[in-house]
Rosetta silent file (secondary structure, phi, psi, omega in degrees, C-alpha in Angstrom):
SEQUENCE: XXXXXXXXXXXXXXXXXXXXXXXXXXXXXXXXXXXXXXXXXXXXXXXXXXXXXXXXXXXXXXXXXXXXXXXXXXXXXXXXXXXXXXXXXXXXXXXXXXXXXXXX
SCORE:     score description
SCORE:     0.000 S_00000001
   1 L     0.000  116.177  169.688    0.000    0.000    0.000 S_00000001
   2 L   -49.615  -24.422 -152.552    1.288    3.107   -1.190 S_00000001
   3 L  -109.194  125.042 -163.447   -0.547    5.368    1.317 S_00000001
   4 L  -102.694   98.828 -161.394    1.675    5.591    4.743 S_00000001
   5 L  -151.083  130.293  166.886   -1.246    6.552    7.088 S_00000001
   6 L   -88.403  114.235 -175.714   -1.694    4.828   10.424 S_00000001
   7 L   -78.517  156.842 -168.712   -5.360    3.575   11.023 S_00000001
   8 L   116.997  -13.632 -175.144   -7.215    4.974   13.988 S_00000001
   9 L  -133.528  174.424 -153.868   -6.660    8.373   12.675 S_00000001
  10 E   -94.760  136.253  178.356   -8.425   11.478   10.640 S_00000001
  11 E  -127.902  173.331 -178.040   -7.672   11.738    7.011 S_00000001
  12 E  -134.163  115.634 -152.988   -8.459   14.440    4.491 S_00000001
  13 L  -110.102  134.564  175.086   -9.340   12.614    0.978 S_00000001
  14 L  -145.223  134.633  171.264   -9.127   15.361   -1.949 S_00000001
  15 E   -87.506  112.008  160.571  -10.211   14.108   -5.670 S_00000001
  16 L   -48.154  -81.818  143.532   -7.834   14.428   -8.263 S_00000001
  17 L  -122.862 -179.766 -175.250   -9.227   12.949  -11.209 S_00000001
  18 L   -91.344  126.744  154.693  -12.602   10.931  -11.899 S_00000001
  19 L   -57.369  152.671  169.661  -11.948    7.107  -12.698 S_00000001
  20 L  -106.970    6.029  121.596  -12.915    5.918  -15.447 S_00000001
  21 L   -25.262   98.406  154.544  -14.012    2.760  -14.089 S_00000001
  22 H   -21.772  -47.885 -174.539  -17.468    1.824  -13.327 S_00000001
  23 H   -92.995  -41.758 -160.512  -15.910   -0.195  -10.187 S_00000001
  24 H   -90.967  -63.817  178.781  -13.390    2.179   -9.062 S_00000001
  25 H   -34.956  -52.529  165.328  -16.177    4.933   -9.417 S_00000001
  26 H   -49.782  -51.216  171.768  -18.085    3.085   -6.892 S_00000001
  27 H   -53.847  -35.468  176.228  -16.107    2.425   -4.836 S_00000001
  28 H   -61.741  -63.296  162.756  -14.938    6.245   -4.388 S_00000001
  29 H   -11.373  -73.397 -155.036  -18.694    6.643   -3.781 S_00000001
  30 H   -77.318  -34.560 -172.895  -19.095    4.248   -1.191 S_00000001
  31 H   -83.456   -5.616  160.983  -16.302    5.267    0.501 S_00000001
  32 H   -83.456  -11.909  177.488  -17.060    9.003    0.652 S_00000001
  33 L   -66.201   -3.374  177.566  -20.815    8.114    2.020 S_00000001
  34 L   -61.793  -56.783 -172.525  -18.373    7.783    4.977 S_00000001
  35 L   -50.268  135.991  176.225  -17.857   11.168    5.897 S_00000001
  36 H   -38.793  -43.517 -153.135  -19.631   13.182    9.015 S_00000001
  37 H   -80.169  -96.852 -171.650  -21.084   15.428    6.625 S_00000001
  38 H   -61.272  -16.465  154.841  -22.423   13.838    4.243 S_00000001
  39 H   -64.403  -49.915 -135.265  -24.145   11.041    6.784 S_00000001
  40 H   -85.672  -28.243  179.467  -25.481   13.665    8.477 S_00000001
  41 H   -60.498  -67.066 -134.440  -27.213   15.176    5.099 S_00000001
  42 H   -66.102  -48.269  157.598  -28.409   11.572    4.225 S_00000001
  43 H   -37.082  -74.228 -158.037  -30.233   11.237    8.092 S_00000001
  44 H   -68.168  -26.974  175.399  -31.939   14.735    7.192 S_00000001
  45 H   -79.234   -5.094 -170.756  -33.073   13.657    3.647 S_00000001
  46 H  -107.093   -4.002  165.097  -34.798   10.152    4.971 S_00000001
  47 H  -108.182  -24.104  142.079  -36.708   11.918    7.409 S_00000001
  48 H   -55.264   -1.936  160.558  -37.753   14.445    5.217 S_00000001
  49 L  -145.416   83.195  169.190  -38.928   12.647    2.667 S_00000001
  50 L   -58.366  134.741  178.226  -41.188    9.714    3.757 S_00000001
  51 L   -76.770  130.542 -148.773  -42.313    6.671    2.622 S_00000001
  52 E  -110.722  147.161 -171.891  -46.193    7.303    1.350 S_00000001
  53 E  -116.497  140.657  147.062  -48.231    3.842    1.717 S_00000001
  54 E  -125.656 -171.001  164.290  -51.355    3.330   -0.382 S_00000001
  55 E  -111.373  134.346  169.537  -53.419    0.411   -1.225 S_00000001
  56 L  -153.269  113.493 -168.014  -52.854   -1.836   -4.217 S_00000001
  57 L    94.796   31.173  149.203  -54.268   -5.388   -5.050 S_00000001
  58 L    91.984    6.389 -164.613  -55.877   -5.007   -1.426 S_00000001
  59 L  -139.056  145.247  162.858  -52.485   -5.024    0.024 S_00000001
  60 E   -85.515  163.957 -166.660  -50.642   -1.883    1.282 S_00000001
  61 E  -132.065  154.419 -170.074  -47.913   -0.706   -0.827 S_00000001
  62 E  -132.436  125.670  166.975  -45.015    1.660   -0.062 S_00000001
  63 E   -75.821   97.514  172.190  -43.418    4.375   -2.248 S_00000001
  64 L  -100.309  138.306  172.008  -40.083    4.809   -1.423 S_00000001
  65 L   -35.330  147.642  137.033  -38.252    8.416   -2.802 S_00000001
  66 L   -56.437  140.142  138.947  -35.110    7.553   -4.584 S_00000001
  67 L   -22.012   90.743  165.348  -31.854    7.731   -3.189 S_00000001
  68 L   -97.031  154.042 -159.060  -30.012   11.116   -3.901 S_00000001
  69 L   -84.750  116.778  157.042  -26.436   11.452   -5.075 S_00000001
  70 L   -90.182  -19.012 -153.867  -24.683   13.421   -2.042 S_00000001
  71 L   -78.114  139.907  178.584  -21.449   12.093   -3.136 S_00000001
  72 L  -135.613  124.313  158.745  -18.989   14.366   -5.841 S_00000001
  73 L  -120.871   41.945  170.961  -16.535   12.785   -7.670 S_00000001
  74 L  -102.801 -161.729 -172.910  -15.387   15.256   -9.607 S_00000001
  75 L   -66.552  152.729  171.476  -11.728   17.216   -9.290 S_00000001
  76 L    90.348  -34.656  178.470  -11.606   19.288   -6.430 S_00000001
  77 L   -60.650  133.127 -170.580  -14.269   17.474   -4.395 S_00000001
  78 L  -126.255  156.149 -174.973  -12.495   17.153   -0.293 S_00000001
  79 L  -141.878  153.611  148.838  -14.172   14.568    2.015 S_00000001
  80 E  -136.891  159.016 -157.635  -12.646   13.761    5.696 S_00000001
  81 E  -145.515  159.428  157.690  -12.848   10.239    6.869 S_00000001
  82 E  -118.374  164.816 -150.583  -11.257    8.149    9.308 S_00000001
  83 L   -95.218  102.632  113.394   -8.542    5.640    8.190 S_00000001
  84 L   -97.552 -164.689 -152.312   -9.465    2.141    8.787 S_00000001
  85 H   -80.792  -14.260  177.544   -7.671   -0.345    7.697 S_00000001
  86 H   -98.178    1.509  149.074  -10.580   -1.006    5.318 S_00000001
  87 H   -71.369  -29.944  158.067  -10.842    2.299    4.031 S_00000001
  88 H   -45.535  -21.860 -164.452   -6.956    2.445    4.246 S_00000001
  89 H   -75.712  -59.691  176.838   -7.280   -0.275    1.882 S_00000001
  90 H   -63.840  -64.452  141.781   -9.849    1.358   -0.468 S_00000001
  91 H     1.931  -98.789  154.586   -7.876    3.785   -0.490 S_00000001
  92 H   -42.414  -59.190 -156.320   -4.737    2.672   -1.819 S_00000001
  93 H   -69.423   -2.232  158.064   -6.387    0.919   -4.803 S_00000001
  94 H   -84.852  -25.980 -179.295   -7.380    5.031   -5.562 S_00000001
  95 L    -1.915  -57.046 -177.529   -4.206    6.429   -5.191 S_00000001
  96 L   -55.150  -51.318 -172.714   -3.781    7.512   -9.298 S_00000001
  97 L   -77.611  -20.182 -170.171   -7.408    9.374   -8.318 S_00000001
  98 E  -151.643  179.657 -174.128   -7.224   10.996   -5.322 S_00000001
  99 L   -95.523   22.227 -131.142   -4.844   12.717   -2.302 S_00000001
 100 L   -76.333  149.161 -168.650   -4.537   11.734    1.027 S_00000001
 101 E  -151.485  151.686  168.260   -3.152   13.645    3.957 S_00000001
 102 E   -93.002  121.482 -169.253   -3.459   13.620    7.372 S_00000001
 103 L   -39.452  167.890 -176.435   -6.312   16.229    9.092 S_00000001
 104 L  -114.065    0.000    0.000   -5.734   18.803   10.794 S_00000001
């Protein structure tokens, strides 16, 4: 692993370039859904937009909102995270894509 970060501690993730993977992209995704921030948006969108029940076929049925993309994974985009080892991990296999440093 290229990135010499000790886990247990705060990192500051800065996006470089975009992969052009399908698979890599996700993964930058999932691992920025990490961040303090951006949970805390994701809590305030599921209670603000509620699942509406009606009936259909006699049975109730529930309408859930889609899922909206909090996540940016273009250049420039900064996240902070904390390193574990399996985002240390995750990490590394981004390296080419993105910065890491330790917070401040």
């Amino acid at each position: 692993m290229a990135i010499d970060l000790d886990p247990g501690q705060w990192v500051e993730v800065k996006v470089i370039s975009e992969p052009k993977s399908a698979a890599k992209l996700k993964t930058m995704e999932r691992i920025f859904e990490r961040d303090r921030k951006v949970t805390a948006e994701r809590k305030r969108l599921t209670r603000s937009r509620p699942v509406t029940t009606h009936i259909r076929g006699g049975r109730p049925w529930a309408d859930r909102p889609a899922r909206l993309p909090l996540v940016k994974t273009k250049p420039g985009a900064k996240y902070r995270l904390f390193a574990s080892v399996d985002i240390l991990r995750d990490l590394g296999s981004l390296q080419k894509h993105i910065e890491v440093r330790p917070a401040k």
